[in-house]
N, C-alpha and C positions, 0 to 999 in steps of 0.2 A: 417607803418612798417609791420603791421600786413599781407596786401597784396600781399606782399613778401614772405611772408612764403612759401604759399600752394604751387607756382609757383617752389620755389627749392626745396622742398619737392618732388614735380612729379619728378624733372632735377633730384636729387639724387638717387630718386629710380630706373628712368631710367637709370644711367650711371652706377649703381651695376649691373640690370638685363644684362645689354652688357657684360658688366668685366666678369659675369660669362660665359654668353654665350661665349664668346672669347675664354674659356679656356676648353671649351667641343669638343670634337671629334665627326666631323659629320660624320665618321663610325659607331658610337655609337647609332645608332637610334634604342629604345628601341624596341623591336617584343614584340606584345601581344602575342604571340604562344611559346613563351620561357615555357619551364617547363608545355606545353598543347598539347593533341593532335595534330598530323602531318593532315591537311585538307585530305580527303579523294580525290581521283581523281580516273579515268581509263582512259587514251591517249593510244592510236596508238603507238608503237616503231616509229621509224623515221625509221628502213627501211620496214616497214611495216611486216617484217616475223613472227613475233612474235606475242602471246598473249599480248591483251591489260598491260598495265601496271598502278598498285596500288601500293600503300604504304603497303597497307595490304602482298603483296609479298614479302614483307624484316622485315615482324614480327619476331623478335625472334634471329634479329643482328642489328650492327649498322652500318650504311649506310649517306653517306654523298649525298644531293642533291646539285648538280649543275648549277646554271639556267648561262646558256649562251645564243648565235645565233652567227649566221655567220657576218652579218651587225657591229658587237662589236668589237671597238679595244680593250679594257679594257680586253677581254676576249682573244685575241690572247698573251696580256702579261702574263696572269697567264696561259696560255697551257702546257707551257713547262713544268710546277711544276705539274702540275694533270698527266702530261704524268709519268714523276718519281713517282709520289705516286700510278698508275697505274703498273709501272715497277716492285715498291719495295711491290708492292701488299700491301699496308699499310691499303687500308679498301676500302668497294664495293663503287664503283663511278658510280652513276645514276646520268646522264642529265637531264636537260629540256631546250630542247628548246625552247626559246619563239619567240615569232613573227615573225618567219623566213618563208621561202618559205621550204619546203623538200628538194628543189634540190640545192638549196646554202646551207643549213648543209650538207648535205653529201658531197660536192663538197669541202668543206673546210674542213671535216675530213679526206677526203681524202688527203688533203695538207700537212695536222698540225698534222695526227693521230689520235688516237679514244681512246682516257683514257676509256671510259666508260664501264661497262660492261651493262647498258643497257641505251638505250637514248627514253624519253616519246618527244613524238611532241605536240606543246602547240601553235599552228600555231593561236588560235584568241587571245593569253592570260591571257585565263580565270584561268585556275589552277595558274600562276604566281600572278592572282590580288587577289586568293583566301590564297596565300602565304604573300601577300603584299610585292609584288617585287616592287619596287622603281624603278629600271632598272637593266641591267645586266654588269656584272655578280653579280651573290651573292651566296652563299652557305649557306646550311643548315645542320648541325649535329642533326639527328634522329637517337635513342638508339630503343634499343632490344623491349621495347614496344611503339614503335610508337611516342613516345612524342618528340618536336620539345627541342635539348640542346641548339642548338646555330644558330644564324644569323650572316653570314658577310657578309657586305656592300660593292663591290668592291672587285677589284682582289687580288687573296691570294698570297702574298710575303711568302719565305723563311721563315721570323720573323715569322708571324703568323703562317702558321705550325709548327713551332717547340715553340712556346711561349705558342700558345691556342690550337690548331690544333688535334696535338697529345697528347698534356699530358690530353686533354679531352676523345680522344678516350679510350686511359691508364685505362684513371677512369673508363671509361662508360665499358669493355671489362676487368675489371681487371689487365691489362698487359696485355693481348692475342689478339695484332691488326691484 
């Protein structure tokens, strides 16, 4: 009888460790960068005119990063929403794009429009793996000193802006997005 044991002992523990895991959200993937400094970087603008591009540049507001590319369908679905939060001027929208070529991001900003007021080029993916992008898109809310508020995994719905989106900015900005 005894032999019995240990064998549904392992089956039980494993069919709880699933049950929960089934009931987690794999957008929820925790970021050690949550509530930590935003990694430091300097990229290239993507149309190259511009001063290199840091984080240290948007010290002293808060700013949402963008990691997209052109190659992304995932990221031609949430366009439309960055372009309205671009519109409604809701908060500074910096890019990165990652592993693309220069001339299919532009070619496709040129399609889809340019939410961004500045876009870093991340053409080997280094600043995205030092972000620990999973893939793209994903966004990132960084507050007035630099520290990393939030991580989303996948493209931003409607929901999410108005659920996490904004009532974080709210917080982070007092009311004044």
């Amino acid at each position: 009888m005894n032999r019995f044991l240990a064998p549904l002992g392992i089956f039980a523990t494993m069919v709880v460790l699933l049950a929960v895991g089934l009931t987690l959200n794999p957008r929820e993937i925790p970021s050690p960068f949550i509530g930590k400094p935003a990694p430091e970087f300097s990229l290239a603008e993507l149309d190259e005119k511009a001063a290199p591009i840091t984080p240290e540049a948007f010290r002293g507001e808060v700013w949402i990063m963008n990691v997209w590319a052109s190659w992304c369908v995932a990221c031609q679905q949430e366009h439309p929403l960055l372009m309205e939060m671009a519109d409604r001027n809701l908060i500074k929208l910096v890019g990165l794009n990652y592993k693309d070529k220069r001339n299919d991001a532009k070619k496709w900003l040129q399609r889809h429009g340019d939410p961004y007021g500045h876009i870093a080029f991340d053409e080997s993916g280094d600043v995205g793996i030092d972000y620990g992008v999973y893939g793209v898109p994903e966004t990132f809310v960084i507050d007035q000193d630099g520290i990393v508020q939030l991580k989303h995994i996948g493209p931003l719905t409607p929901d999410d802006l108005r659920d996490t989106i904004l009532p974080l900015i709210l917080t982070l900005t007092g009311g004044q997005s």
